[in-house]
N, C-alpha and C positions, 0 to 999 in steps of 0.2 A: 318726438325725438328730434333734436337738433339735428340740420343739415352738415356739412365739413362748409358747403358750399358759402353757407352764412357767417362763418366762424371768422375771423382774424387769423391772420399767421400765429401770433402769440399761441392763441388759444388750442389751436390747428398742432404746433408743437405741444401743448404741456398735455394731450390728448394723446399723442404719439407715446413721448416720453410713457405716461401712465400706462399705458398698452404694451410695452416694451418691457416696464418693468416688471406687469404683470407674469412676462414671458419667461425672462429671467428667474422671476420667481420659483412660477412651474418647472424651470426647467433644472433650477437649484434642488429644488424636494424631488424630481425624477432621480436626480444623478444620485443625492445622498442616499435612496432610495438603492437605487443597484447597487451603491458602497457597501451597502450596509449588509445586503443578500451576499454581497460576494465575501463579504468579513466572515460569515454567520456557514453562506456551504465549504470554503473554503477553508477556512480554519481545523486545522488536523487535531487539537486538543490535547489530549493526555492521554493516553493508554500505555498499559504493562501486561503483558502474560509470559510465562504464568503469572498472578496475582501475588505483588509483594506485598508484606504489610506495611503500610506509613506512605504508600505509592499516592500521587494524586489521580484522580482522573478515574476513568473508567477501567476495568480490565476483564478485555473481549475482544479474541481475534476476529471477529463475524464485522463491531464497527469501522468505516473508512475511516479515515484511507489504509486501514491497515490493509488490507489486502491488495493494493497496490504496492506499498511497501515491503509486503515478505515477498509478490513475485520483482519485485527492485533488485532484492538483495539475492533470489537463486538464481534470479538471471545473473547476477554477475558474477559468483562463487561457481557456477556450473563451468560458464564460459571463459575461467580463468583456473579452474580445477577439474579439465574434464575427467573421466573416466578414462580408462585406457582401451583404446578400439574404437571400432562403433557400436559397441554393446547397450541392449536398454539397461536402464539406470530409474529407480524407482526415489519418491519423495513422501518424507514421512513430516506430517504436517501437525501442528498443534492440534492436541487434544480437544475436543471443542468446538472446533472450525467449523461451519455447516458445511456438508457432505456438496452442499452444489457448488458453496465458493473453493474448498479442495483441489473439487475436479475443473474449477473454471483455473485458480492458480494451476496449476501443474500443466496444462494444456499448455499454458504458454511458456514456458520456464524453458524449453528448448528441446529439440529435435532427440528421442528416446526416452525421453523423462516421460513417466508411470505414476497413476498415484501408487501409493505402498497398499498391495491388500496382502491377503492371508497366502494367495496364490506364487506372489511373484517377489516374496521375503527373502529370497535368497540372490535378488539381483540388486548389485552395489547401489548403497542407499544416503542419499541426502535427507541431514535431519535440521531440521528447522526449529531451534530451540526455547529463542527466548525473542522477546518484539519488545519493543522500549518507542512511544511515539511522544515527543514532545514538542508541540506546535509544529515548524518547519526541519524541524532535527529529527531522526530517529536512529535505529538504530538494531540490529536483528545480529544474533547468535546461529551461526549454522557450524554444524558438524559433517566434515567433509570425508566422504571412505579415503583412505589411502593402504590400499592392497600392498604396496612393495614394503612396507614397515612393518608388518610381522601381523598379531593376531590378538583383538580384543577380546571384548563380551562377547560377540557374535561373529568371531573367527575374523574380523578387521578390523584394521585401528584405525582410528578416526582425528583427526586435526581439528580444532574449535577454530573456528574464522568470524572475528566480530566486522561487519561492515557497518560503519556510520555514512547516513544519505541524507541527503538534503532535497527538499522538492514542497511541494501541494499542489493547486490547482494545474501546473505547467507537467505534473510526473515526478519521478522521484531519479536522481541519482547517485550513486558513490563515489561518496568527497575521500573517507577515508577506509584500510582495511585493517587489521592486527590477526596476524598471524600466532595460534599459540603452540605451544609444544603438544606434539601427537602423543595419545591418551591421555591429555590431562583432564579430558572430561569425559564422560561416559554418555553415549544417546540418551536420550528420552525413552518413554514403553512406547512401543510401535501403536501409533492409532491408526486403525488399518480402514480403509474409504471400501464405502459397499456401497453399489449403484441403487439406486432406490427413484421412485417417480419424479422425487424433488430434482432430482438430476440428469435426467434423461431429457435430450432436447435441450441441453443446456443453450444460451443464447452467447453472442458473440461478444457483447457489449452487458454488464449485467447491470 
């Protein structure tokens, strides 16, 4: 092995240089490398539910970030349409949904929010209808009670409230809302959450 000590300046540099660019190099395929990971977990893709026909993408409330998205959008339907009192208030969640992501959404949705079971059916109900994810866009269907407007299907009428959100990796928030006219659409069949092992112990972070 040559010493540096025997070397020439000349030689001493284009040694360097070559060493530096190796670095460079390494450290160009590192970065492209987490580019690529962050492109690939980050990227929210396409999902619909319920399942349209002609829809792209996937359609499954279970895959991310959907579930950060539908509690996006009850967090801000709730907190901007609460209930009147401090009464609990239950949340009826897409059919479908595993039973642990349910009860992990609804936990945090806000202060009296219930999943919906069989038990607790008659306490004023948030329905969460429809998920629309496309790349950083999305976009959720909620049906909100509104007790003082007279009596639907299930003895109250309900207001459709589309909220469009924007987010991924940083979280999701509400760019835009649209308000529609009360009954013009009718809830969903209640899918009612039933505690089961999958759910017990839920964790704080899933």
């Amino acid at each position: 092995m040559t010493s540096l000590a025997r070397l020439n300046g000349f030689e001493v540099y284009v040694m360097n240089t070559i060493r530096r660019g190796g670095r460079i190099a390494r450290g160009a395929l590192v970065g492209a490398a987490i580019a690529g990971l962050t492109l690939v977990g980050g990227c929210a893709g396409y999902n619909t539910w319920p399942p349209t026909p002609g829809s792209a993408g996937v359609a499954n409330p279970n895959a991310r970030p959907a579930d950060q998205v539908m509690l996006a959008g009850l967090q801000y339907v709730v907190a901007r349409y609460p209930v009147e009192g401090d009464q609990h208030y239950a949340i009826n969640m897409p059919k479908g949904l595993n039973p642990r992501l349910y009860k992990w959404i609804v936990d945090r949705v806000g202060e009296g929010a219930e999943p919906l079971t069989f038990d607790n059916q008659d306490l004023p109900t948030y329905h969460l209808k429809q998920l629309k994810i496309r790349g950083r866009e999305a976009e959720v269907l909620i049906l909100r009670p509104v007790t003082e407007a007279g009596t639907g299907p299930d003895g109250v009428a309900y207001q459709p409230i589309t909220v469009t959100l924007h987010g991924g990796l940083d979280g999701w928030r509400c760019v835009h809302r649209r308000e529609w006219a009360v009954g013009l659409d009718d809830p969903p069949i209640k899918n009612f959450w039933e505690a089961s092992e999958t759910t017990a112990g839920v964790p704080d972070d899933l």
